[in-house]
C-alpha positions in Angstrom: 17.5 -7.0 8.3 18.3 -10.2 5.8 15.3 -11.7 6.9 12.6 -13.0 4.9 9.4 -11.4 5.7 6.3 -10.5 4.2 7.2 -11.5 0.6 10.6 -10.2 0.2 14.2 -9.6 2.1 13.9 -7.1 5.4 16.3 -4.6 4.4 15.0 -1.5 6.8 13.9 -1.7 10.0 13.4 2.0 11.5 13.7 2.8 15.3 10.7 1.4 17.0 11.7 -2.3 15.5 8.2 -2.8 14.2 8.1 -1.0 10.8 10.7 -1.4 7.8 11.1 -1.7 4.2 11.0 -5.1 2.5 12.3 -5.6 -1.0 10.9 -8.0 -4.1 12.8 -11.4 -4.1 13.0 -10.9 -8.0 13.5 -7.5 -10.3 10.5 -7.2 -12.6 11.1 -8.8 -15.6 12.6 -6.9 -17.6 14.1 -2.6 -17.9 12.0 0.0 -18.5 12.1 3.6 -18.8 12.0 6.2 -15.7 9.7 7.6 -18.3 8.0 11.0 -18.1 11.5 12.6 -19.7 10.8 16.3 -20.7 8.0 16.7 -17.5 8.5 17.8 -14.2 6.7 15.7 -11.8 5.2 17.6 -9.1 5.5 15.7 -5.4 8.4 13.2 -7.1 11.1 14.9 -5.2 11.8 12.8 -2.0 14.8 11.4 -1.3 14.9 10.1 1.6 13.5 6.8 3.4 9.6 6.9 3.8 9.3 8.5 0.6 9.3 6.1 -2.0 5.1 5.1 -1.9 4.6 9.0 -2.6 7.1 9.6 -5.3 5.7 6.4 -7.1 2.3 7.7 -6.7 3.2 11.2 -8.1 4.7 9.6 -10.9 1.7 7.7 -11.9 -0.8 10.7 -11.2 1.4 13.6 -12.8 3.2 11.2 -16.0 1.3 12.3 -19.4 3.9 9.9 -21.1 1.9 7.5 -23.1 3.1 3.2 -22.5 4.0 1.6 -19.5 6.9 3.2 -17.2 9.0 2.6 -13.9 6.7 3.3 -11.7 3.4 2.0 -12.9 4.8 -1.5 -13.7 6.2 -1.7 -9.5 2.4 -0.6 -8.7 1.5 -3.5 -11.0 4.0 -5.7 -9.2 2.5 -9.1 -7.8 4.3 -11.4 -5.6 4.8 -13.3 -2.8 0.8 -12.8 -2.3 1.2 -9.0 -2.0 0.7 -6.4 -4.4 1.4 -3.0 -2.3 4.5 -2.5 -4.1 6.3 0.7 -5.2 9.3 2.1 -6.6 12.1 2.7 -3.6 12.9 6.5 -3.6 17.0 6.8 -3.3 18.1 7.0 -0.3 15.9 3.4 0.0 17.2 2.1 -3.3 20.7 3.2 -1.5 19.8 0.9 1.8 19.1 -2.1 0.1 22.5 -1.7 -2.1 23.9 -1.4 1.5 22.1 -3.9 3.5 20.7 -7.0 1.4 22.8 -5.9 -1.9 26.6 -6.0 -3.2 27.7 -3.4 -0.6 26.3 -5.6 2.2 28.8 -7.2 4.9 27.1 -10.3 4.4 27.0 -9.9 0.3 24.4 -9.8 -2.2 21.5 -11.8 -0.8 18.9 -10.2 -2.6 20.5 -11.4 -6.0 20.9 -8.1 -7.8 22.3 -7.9 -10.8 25.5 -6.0 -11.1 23.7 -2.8 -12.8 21.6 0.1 -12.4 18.8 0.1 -10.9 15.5 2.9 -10.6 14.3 5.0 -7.6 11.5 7.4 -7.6 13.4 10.5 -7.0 13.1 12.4 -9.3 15.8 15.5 -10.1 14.1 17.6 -12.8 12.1 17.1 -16.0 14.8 14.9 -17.7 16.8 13.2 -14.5 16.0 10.9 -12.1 18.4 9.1 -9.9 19.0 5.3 -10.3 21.6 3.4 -8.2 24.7 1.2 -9.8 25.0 -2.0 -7.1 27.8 -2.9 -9.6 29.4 -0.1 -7.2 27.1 2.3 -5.8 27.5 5.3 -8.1 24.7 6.7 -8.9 23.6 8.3 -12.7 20.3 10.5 -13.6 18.6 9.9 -16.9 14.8 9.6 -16.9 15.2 8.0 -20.9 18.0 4.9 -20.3 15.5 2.0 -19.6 17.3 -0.2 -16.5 16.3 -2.7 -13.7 13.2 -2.3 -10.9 13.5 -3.9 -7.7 9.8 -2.9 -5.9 10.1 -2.5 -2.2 7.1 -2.5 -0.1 6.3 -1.3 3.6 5.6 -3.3 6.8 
């Protein structure tokens, strides 16, 4: 965890040692919308680590909300030389506040910003939950447009 890897910062590693989550070096550009407010997206739901690729995928499929959105622009996301990236579902978006972010014991190495940023989980048809690494509270409103910090697998 910290290390660079495959594009992006390490900040997951699951039991075996030889799969984890990596997160973007950079946010994408600029904030955007969770989207989709109003519409329940079906399969959006996970929470928890290893759910993130789905929820993003859900998004895309299941969104009838016309313009660009959260989730399609991390599926758009190029860098590094990789473009398998994805929105992190929460309790991912939580790990890299934890582990490579503000609430890391070895501080904020991915350079976030001190602000919200987006996960995939969704909570109904007008919340989803995004992540303050100002201070790790987290909010739910699919209309405020904030930041998106793709994560990919390894």
């Amino acid at each position: 965890v910290g290390d660079f890897h495959a594009g992006g910062i390490v900040f997951y590693v699951d039991s075996t040692g030889q799969h984890g989550l990596i997160a973007a070096m950079e946010d994408i550009d600029q904030q955007w919308e969770w989207g989709c407010w109003g519409e329940e997206i079906i399969g959006a739901n996970g929470i928890a680590i290893g759910t993130g690729l789905q929820n993003t995928l859900d998004i895309v499929s299941g969104c009838t909300s016309s313009g660009d959105i959260a989730a399609s622009e991390a599926l758009a996301f190029e860098s590094g030389g990789f473009s398998d990236w994805y929105l992190p579902s929460k309790d991912e978006l939580y790990e890299m506040y934890n582990t490579i972010g503000q609430g890391s014991i070895g501080g904020n190495i991915g350079n976030f910003k001190n602000s919200w940023y987006w996960s995939s989980s969704e909570i109904d048809y007008q919340n989803a939950w995004f992540v303050s690494f100002n201070n790790s509270n987290v909010s739910t409103s699919k209309y405020d447009p904030t930041w998106i910090r793709p994560i990919r697998s390894f």
